[in-house]
One Martini backbone bead per residue (centre of mass of N, CA, C, O) as a GRO file, in nm:
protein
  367
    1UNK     BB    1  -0.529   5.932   3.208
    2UNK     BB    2  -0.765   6.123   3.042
    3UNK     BB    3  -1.010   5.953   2.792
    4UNK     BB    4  -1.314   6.076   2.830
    5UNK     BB    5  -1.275   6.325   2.755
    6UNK     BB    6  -1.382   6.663   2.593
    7UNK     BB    7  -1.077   6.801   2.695
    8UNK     BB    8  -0.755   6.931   2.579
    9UNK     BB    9  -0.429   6.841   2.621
   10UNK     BB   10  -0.137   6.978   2.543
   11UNK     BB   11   0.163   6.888   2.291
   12UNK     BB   12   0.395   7.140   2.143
   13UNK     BB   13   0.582   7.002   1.878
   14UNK     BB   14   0.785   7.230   1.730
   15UNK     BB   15   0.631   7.544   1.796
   16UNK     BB   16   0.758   7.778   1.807
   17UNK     BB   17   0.532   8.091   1.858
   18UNK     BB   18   0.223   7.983   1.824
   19UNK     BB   19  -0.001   7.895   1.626
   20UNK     BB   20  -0.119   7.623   1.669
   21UNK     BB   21  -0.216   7.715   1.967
   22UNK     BB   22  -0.363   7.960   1.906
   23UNK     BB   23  -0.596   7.832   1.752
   24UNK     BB   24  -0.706   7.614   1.878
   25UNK     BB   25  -0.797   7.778   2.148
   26UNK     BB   26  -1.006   7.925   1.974
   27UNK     BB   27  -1.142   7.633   2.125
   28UNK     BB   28  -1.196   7.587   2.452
   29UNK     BB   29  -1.132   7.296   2.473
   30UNK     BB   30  -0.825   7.393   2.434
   31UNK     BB   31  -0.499   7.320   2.594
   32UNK     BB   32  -0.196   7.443   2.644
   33UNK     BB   33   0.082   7.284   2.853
   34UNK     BB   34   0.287   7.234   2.627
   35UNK     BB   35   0.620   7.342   2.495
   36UNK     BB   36   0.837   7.228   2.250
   37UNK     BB   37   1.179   7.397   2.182
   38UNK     BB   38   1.459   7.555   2.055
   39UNK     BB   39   1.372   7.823   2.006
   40UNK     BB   40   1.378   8.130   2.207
   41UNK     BB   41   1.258   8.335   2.034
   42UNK     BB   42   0.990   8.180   1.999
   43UNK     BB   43   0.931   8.127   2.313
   44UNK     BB   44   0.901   8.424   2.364
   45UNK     BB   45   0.650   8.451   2.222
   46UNK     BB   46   0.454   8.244   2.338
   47UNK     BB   47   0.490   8.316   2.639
   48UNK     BB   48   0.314   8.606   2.566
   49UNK     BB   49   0.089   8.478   2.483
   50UNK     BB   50   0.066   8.194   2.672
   51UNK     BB   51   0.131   8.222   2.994
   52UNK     BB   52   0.011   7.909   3.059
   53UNK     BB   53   0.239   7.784   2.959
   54UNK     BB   54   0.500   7.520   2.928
   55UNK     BB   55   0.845   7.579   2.865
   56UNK     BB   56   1.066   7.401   2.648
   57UNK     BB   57   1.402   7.408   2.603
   58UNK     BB   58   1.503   7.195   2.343
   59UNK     BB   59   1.627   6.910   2.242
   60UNK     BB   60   1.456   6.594   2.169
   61UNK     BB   61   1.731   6.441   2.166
   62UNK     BB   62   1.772   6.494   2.462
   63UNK     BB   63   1.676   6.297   2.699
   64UNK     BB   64   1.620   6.477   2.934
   65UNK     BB   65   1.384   6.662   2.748
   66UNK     BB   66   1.219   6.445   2.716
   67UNK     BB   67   1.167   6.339   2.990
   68UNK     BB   68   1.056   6.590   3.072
   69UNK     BB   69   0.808   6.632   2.883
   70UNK     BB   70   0.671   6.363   2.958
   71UNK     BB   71   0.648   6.434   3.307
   72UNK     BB   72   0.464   6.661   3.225
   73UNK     BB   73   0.216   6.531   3.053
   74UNK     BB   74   0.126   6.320   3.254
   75UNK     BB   75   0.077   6.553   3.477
   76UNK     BB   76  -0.088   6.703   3.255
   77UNK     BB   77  -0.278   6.539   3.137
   78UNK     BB   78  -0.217   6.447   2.824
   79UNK     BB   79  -0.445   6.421   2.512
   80UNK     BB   80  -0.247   6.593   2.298
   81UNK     BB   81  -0.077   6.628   1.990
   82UNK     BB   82   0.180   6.849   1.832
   83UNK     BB   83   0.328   6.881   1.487
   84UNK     BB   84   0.608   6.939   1.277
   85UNK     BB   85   0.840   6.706   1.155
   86UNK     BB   86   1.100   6.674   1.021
   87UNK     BB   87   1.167   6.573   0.666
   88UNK     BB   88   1.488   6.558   0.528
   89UNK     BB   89   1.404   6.227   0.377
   90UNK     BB   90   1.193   6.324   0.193
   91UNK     BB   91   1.273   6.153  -0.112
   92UNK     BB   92   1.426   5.979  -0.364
   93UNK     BB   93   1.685   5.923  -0.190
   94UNK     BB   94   1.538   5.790   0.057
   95UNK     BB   95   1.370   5.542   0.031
   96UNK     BB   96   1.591   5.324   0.120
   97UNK     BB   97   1.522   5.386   0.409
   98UNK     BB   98   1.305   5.555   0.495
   99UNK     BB   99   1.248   5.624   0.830
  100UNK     BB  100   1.582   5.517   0.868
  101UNK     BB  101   1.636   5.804   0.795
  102UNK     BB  102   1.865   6.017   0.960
  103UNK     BB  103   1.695   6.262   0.846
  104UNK     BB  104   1.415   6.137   1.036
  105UNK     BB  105   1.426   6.181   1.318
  106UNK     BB  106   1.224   6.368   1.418
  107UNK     BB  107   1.023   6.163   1.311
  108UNK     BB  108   1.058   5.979   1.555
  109UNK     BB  109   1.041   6.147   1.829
  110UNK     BB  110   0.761   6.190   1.776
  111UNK     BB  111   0.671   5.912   1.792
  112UNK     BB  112   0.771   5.848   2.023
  113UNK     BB  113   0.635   6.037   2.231
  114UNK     BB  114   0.384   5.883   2.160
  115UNK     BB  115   0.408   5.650   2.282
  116UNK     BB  116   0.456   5.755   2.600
  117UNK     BB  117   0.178   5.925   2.604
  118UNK     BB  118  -0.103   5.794   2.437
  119UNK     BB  119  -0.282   5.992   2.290
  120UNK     BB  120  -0.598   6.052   2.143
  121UNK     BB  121  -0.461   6.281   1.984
  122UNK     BB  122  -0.300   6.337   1.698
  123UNK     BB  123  -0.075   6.591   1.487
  124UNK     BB  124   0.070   6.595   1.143
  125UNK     BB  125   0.265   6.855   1.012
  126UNK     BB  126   0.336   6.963   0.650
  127UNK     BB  127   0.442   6.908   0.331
  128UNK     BB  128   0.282   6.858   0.070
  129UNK     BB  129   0.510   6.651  -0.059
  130UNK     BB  130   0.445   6.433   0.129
  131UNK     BB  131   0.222   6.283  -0.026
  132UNK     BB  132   0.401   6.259  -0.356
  133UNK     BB  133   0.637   6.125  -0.284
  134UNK     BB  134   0.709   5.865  -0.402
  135UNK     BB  135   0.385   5.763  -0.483
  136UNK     BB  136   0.333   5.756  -0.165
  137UNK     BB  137   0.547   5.605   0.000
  138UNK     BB  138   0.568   5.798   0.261
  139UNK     BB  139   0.276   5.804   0.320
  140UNK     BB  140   0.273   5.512   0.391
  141UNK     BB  141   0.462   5.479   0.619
  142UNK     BB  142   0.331   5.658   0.803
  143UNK     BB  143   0.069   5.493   0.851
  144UNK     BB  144   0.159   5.239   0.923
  145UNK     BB  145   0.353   5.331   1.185
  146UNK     BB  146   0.032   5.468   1.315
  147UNK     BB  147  -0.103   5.142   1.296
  148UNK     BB  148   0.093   5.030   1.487
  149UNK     BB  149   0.032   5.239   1.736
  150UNK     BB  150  -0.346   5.221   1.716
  151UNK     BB  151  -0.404   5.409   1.499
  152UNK     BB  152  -0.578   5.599   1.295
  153UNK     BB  153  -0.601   5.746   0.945
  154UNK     BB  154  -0.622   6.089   0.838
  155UNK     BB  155  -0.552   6.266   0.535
  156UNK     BB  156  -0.394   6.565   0.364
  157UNK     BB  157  -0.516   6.879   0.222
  158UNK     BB  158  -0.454   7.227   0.309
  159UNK     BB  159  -0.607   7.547   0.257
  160UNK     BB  160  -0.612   7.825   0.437
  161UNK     BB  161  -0.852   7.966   0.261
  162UNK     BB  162  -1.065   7.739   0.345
  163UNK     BB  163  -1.035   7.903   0.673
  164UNK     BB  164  -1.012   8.245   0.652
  165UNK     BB  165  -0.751   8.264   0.510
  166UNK     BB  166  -0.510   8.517   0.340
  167UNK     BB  167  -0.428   8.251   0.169
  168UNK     BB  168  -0.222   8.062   0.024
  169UNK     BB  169  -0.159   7.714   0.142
  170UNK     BB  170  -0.029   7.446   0.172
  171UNK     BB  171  -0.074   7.142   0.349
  172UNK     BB  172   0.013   6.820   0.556
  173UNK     BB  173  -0.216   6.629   0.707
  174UNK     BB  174  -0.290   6.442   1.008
  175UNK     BB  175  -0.517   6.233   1.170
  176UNK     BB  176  -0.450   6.066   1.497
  177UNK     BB  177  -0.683   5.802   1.645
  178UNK     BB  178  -0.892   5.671   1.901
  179UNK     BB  179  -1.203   5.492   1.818
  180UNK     BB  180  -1.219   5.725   1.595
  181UNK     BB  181  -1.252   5.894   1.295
  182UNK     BB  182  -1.080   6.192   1.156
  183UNK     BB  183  -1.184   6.396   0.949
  184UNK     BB  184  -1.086   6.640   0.739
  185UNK     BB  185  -1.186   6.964   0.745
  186UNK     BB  186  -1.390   7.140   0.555
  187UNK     BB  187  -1.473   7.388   0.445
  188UNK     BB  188  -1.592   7.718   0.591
  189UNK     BB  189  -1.526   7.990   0.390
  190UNK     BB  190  -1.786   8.138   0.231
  191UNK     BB  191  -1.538   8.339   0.156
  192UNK     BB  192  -1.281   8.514   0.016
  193UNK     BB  193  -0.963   8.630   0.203
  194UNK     BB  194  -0.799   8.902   0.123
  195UNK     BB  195  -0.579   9.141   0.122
  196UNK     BB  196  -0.746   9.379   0.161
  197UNK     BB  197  -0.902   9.270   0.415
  198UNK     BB  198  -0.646   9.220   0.581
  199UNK     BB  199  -0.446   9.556   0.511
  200UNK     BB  200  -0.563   9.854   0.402
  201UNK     BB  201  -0.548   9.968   0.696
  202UNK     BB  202  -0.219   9.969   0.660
  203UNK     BB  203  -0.182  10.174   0.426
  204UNK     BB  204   0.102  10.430   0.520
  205UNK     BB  205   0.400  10.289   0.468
  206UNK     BB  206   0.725  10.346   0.432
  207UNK     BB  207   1.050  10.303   0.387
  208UNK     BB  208   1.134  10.263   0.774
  209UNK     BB  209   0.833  10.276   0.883
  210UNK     BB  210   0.760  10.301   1.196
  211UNK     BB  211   0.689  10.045   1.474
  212UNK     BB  212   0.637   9.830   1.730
  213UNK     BB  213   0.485  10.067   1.887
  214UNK     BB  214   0.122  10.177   1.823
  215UNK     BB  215  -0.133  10.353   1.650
  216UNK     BB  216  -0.394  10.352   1.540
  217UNK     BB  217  -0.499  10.570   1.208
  218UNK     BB  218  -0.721  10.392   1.139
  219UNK     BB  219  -1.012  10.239   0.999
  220UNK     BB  220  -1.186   9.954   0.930
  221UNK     BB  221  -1.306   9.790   0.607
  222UNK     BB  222  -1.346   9.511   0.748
  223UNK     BB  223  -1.446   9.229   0.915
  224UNK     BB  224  -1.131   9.083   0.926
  225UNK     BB  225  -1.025   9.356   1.076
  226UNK     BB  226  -1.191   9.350   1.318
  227UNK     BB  227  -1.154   9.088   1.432
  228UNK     BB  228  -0.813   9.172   1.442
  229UNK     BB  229  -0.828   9.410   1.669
  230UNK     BB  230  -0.959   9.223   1.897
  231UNK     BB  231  -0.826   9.326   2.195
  232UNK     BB  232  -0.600   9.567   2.033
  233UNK     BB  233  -0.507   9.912   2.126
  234UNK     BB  234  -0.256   9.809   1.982
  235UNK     BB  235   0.009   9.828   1.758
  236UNK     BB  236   0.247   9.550   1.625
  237UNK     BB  237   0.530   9.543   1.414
  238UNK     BB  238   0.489   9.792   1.216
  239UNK     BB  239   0.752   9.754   0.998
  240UNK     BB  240   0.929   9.882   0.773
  241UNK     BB  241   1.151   9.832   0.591
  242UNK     BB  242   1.505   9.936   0.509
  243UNK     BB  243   1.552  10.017   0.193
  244UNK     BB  244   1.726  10.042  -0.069
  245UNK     BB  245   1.750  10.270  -0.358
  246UNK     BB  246   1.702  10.066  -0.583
  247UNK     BB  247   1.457   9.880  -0.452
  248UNK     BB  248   1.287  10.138  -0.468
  249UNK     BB  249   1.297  10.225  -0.744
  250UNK     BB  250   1.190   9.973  -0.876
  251UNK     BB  251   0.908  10.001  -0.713
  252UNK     BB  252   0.828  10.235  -0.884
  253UNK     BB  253   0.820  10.118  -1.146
  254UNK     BB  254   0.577   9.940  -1.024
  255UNK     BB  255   0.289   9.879  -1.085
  256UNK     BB  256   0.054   9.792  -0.946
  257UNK     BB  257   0.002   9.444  -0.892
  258UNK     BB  258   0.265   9.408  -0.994
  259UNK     BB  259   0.572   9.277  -1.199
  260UNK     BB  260   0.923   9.289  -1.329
  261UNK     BB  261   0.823   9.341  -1.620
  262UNK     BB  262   0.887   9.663  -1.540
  263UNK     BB  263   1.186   9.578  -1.575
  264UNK     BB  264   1.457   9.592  -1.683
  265UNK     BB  265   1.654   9.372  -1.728
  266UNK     BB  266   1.903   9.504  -1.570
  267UNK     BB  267   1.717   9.512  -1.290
  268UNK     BB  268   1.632   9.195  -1.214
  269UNK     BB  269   1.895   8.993  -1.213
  270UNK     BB  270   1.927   8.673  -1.086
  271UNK     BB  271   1.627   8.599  -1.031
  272UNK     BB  272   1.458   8.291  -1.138
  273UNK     BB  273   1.172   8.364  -1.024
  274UNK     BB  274   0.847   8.475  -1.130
  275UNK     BB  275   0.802   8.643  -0.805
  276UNK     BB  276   0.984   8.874  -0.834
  277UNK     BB  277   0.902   9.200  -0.755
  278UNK     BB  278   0.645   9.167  -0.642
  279UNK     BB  279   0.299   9.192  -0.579
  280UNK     BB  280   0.007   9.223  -0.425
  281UNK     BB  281  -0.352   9.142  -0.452
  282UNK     BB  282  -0.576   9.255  -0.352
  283UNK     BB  283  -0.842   9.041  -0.481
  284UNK     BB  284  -0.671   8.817  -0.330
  285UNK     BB  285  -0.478   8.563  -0.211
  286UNK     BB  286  -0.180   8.547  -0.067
  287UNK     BB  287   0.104   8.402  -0.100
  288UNK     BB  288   0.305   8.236   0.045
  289UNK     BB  289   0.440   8.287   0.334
  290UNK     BB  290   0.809   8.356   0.409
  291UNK     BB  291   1.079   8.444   0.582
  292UNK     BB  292   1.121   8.686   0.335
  293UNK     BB  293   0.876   8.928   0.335
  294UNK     BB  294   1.087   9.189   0.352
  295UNK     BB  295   1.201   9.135   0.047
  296UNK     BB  296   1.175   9.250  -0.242
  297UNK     BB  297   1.326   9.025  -0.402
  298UNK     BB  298   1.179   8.738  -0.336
  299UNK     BB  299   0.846   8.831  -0.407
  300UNK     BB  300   0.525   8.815  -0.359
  301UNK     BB  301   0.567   9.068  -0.114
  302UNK     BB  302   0.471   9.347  -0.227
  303UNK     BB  303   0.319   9.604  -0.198
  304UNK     BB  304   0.038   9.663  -0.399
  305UNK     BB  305   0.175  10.023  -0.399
  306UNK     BB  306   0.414  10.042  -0.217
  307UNK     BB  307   0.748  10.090  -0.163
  308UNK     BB  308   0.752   9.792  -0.032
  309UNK     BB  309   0.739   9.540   0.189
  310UNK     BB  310   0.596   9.395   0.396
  311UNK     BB  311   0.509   9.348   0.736
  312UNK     BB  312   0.490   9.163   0.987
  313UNK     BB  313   0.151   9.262   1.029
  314UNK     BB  314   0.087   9.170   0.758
  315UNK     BB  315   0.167   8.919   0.771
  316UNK     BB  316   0.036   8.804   0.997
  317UNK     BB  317  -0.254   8.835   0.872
  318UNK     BB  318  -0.219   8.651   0.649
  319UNK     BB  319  -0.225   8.421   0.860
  320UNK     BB  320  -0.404   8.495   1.147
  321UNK     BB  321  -0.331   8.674   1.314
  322UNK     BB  322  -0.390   8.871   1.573
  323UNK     BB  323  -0.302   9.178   1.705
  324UNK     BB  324  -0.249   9.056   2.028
  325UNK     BB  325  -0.020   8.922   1.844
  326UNK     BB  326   0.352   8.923   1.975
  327UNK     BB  327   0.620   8.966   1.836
  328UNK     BB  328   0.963   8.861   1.972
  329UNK     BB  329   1.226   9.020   1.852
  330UNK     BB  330   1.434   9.037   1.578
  331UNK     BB  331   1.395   9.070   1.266
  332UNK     BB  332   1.448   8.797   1.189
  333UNK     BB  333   1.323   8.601   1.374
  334UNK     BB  334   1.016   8.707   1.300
  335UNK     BB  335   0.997   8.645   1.013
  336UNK     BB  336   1.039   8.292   1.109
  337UNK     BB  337   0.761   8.304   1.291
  338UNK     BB  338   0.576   8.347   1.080
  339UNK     BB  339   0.672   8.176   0.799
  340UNK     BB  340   0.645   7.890   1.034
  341UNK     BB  341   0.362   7.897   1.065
  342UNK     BB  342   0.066   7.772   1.153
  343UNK     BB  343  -0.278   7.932   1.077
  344UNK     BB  344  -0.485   7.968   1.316
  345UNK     BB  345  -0.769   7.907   1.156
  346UNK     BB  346  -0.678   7.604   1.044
  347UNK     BB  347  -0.624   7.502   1.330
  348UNK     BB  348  -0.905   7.576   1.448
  349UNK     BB  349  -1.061   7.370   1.201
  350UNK     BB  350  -0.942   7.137   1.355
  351UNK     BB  351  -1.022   7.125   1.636
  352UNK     BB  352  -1.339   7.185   1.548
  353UNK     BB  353  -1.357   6.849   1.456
  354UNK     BB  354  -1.224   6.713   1.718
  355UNK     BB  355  -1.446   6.767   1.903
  356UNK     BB  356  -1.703   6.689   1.705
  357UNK     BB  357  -1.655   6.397   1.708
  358UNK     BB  358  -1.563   6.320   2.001
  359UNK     BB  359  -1.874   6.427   2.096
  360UNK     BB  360  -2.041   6.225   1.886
  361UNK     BB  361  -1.942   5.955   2.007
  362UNK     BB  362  -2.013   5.963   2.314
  363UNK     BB  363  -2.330   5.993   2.251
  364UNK     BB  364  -2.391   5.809   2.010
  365UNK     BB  365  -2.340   5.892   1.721
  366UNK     BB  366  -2.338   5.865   1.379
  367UNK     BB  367  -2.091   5.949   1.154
   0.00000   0.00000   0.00000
C-alpha cells in the first residue's frame, strides 16, 4: 500500500448515491476507487456520476462482500476511508453495552474494515448528537476504540453552512488519521449562501409540472447559480410533487415565507412539529433537507411563494449538488438519495484539510 503519497485513493462505505465522494473528488488529488452500499437504486445514481468508481452492492456484515471490498481495496492501493456508519445503539439506553450494543454492528464492520486495510486517513460522519449523548460517554468509546487502532483523532460538529452550503445542517465529522493531527477544517465560506442564492432561477413550476429532463429556461441571478449549472446543459430532476387539492388550498393561504400561523387550526392537523407547511425563506439558508422534503406537510421545505414542496433540483441545490449530478430511480427512491447525503461542497472542504496537512507534513512544514 502505497503511505507516501499525497494523493488518496478512496473506499466509500455505506456510500449512498456518493455526496460524501462527488465533494472530495472536487479535490484532484482525492478520487474514490471503490464504493459500497445495499441500496442498488442509490448505487446505480453513483456509477452515473461516477463511472470511473467500482460498485459493490451488498451488505458490509456479509462475508463474501467484506472480502470483495477488502481485496478490491488492496488492489487499488486504498489509503483513505470514508463513510457515516449508523449507530442506533448510541442512545442512554445503550450506554450499558457501549460499541457492543449489536445496534451498533455497523460501526463496528466499519472499523474492522478499516483495520483490515490500515487507511492514511479515514473519516466518520454521523449525528450531531452522537457526540453530546450520556455527556459524550459514546464519542469517548469511539476515540478510545480508533486511538486503540494507532490514529490520531480529532472531531467536531460541522455546519454544512459555513462551507458554501445554503442549509443549516450540522453534521459530527471524525478525522482519525496516522502520523499527523488533522484539524476539522474553519469556515471557509466568505457569506452565507441563501435560498435566494440557490434557487430563485428555478421558481417557475406549480404542483405537478416539470419533467425528468429540461431545457433551462431561466438565466442564472446569483454567482452559487452559475456555479451549479457549469457543465450541464440540460436541466434534470426538476419535477415538482403533484400534491392533493387541499394541500394546494392550505398552501394558497400561506403567504410568502410564512408557516401554518395563517391556516385555521381545523386545517393544521395532526402535525406536532412547529415547521410543519412551512415556507423556505429567501435570504436565509434552509433548514436540513430530509428524506420527505417534497411532502408539503412535513416541514419548512415548500417553496418560498410557490404552492408545492421544493423539487428533487431544488433539494439537491441546497445540498450543492451541481446541476450535473443526475439522481436516477422512482420518486421516493430520489428524494432517500438527496435528504441522506453528506453535502458535496462540505466534503470538498474536509478533502481540501487533508490534503494541506498530509502535504505540509511531508514538507517538513511545522503545523
Amino acid at each position: 500500500m502505497k503511505t507516501d503519497t499525497t494523493d488518496f485513493i478512496v473506499l466509500d462505505l455505506f456510500s449512498g448515491a456518493g455526496g460524501f465522494s462527488y465533494g472530495i473528488e472536487k479535490n484532484k488529488h482525492f478520487k474514490t476507487a471503490i464504493a459500497l452500499d445495499f441500496n442498488e437504486q442509490a448505487l446505480q445514481t453513483f456509477k452515473y456520476n461516477m463511472p470511473d468508481t467500482e460498485i459493490v452492492h451488498g451488505d458490509i456484515t456479509d462475508p463474501a462482500v467484506k472480502e470483495r471490498v477488502i481485496s478490491l481495496s488492496i488492489e487499488k492501493k486504498v489509503n483513505m476511508i470514508i463513510g457515516g456508519p449508523p449507530c442506533q445503539g448510541f442512545s442512554l439506553k445503550g450506554k450499558k453495552l457501549g460499541l457492543n450494543d449489536p445496534r451498533n454492528f455497523l460501526f463496528l464492520e466499519y472499523l474492522n474494515i478499516v483495520s483490515e486495510i490500515n487507511p492514511q486517513v479515514f473519516i466518520i460522519e454521523n449525528v450531531k448528537a452522537l457526540l453530546s449523548t450520556s455527556a459524550g460517554w459514546f464519542k469517548d468509546q469511539i476515540v478510545k476504540k480508533v486511538e486503540e487502532m494507532g490514529y490520531l483523532v480529532r472531531y467536531g460538529v460541522l455546519n454544512s453552512a459555513d462551507y458554501g452550503v445554503p442549509q443549516l445542517r450540522q453534521r459530527a465529522i471524525f478525522i482519525c488519521s496516522k502520523d499527523v493531527p488533522i484539524e476539522l477544517p474553519k469556515p471557509t465560506a466568505k457569506k452565507v449562501v441563501t435560498v435566494r442564492d440557490a434557487i430563485f432561477d428555478l421558481a417557475y413550476l406549480n404542483s405537478g409540472e416539470g419533467a425528468f429532463e429540461q431545457d433551462y429556461t431561466s438565466q442564472p441571478s446569483s454567482d452559487y447559480q452559475i456555479e451549479m449549472r457549469k457543465g450541464s446543459k440540460m436541466l434534470y430532476n426538476h419535477k415538482a410533487s403533484n400534491h392533493a387539492e387541499i394541500a394546494i388550498k392550505k398552501l394558497s393561504m400561506i403567504p410568502p415565507e410564512c408557516g401554518k400561523e395563517y391556516l385555521p387550526e381545523d386545517m393544521i392537523g395532526k402535525q406536532q412539529f412547529s415547521g410543519t407547511w412551512g415556507r423556505l425563506k429567501w435570504d436565509e439558508p434552509s433548514p436540513t433537507i430530509d428524506t420527505r422534503f417534497d411532502a408539503s406537510s412535513n416541514g419548512t421545505n415548500n417553496h418560498p411563494f410557490l404552492n408545492r414542496a421544493i423539487t428533487p433540483r431544488e433539494a439537491a441545490r441546497l445540498q450543492s449538488f451541481d446541476d450535473k449530478f443526475v439522481f436516477i430511480g422512482p420518486k421516493l427512491y430520489i428524494r432517500q438519495q438527496i435528504g441522506n447525503a453528506v453535502p458535496p461542497l462540505m466534503a470538498k472542504a474536509l478533502a481540501d484539510k487533508i490534503y494541506d496537512v498530509i502535504v505540509k507534513s511531508k514538507k517538513g512544514v511545522v503545523l
